[in-house]
N, C-alpha and C positions, 0 to 999 in steps of 0.2 A: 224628510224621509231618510232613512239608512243609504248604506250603500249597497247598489246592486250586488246579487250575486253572482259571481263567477258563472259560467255554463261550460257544460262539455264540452266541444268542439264534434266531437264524435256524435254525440245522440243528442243535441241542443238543449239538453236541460239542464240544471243546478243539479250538481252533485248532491246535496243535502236535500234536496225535494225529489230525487230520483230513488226509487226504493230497487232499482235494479241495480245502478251503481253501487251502492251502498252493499248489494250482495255479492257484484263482480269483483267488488275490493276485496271483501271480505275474503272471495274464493280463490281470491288469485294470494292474500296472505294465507290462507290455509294450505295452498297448494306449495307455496314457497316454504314453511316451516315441515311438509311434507317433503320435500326435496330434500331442505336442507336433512333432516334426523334420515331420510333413507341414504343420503351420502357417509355420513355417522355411520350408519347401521353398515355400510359396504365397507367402511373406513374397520371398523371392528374385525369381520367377518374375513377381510384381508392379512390385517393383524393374524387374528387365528388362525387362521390358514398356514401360516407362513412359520407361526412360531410351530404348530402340530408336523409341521414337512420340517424342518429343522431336526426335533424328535425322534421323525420317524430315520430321517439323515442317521444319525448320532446313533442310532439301535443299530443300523445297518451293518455299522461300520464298526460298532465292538462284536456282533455276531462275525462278521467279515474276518475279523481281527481272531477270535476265537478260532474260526474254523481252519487258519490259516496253521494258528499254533498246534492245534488236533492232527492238520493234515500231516504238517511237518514232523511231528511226532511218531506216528502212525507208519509214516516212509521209514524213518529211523528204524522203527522196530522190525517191517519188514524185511529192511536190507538187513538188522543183524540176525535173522531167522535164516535167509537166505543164504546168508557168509556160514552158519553153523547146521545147515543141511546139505550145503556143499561139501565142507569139512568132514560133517558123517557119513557123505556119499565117497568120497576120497577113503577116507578110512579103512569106508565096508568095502570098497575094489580092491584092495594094496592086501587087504586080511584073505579076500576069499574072491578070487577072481574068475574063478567058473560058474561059482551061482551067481555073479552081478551079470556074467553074461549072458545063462540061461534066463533069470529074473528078465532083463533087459529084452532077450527075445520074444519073452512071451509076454510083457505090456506092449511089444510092438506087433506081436501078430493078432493081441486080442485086438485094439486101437484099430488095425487093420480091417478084420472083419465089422466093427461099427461103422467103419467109414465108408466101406463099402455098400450096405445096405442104404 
């Protein structure tokens, strides 16, 4: 005769005569190559992740960069609007300095009565 065959220790029967064995292998390789491709698949999806937040980084930071240049800009033009309405306000005093103080009066008295209400 051959040689015996091996038995499970677990369920006492021959692995090759056992059709449930035969299925538990089966399922536990299906389950292992399901593991393995959804680690893959999170291995990927990580990747993505990380290159898209990168991206999204990097837009940030030239909008950032832009708005900084606009802002900066933007003050410059103010302050020299500011420095030559000054200048015109100087001006119009030194030319005609009874209407800059009646003018003067009556923005403060109209301002006045708004604030009041």
């Amino acid at each position: 005769m051959s040689d015996p065959i091996p038995s499970d220790p677990q369920f006492g029967a021959a692995a090759s005569q056992d059709p449930f064995q035969a299925a538990k292998a089966s399922a536990m390789k299906a389950a292992e190559e399901l593991r393995n491709a959804a680690s893959q698949k999170a291995q990927e999806l990580r990747s993505a992740a990380q290159e898209r937040a990168q991206q999204f980084k990097s837009t940030a930071t030239e909008r950032a960069d832009d708005f900084k240049e606009y802002a900066g800009q933007a003050f410059n033009e103010a302050r020299d609007r500011y420095a030559d309405l000054r200048t015109e306000g100087e001006k119009f005093v030194r030319e005609k300095p009874v209407q800059a103080v009646l003018t003067a009066f009556g923005v403060g008295l109209f301002v006045g009565l708004i604030l009041r209400r």
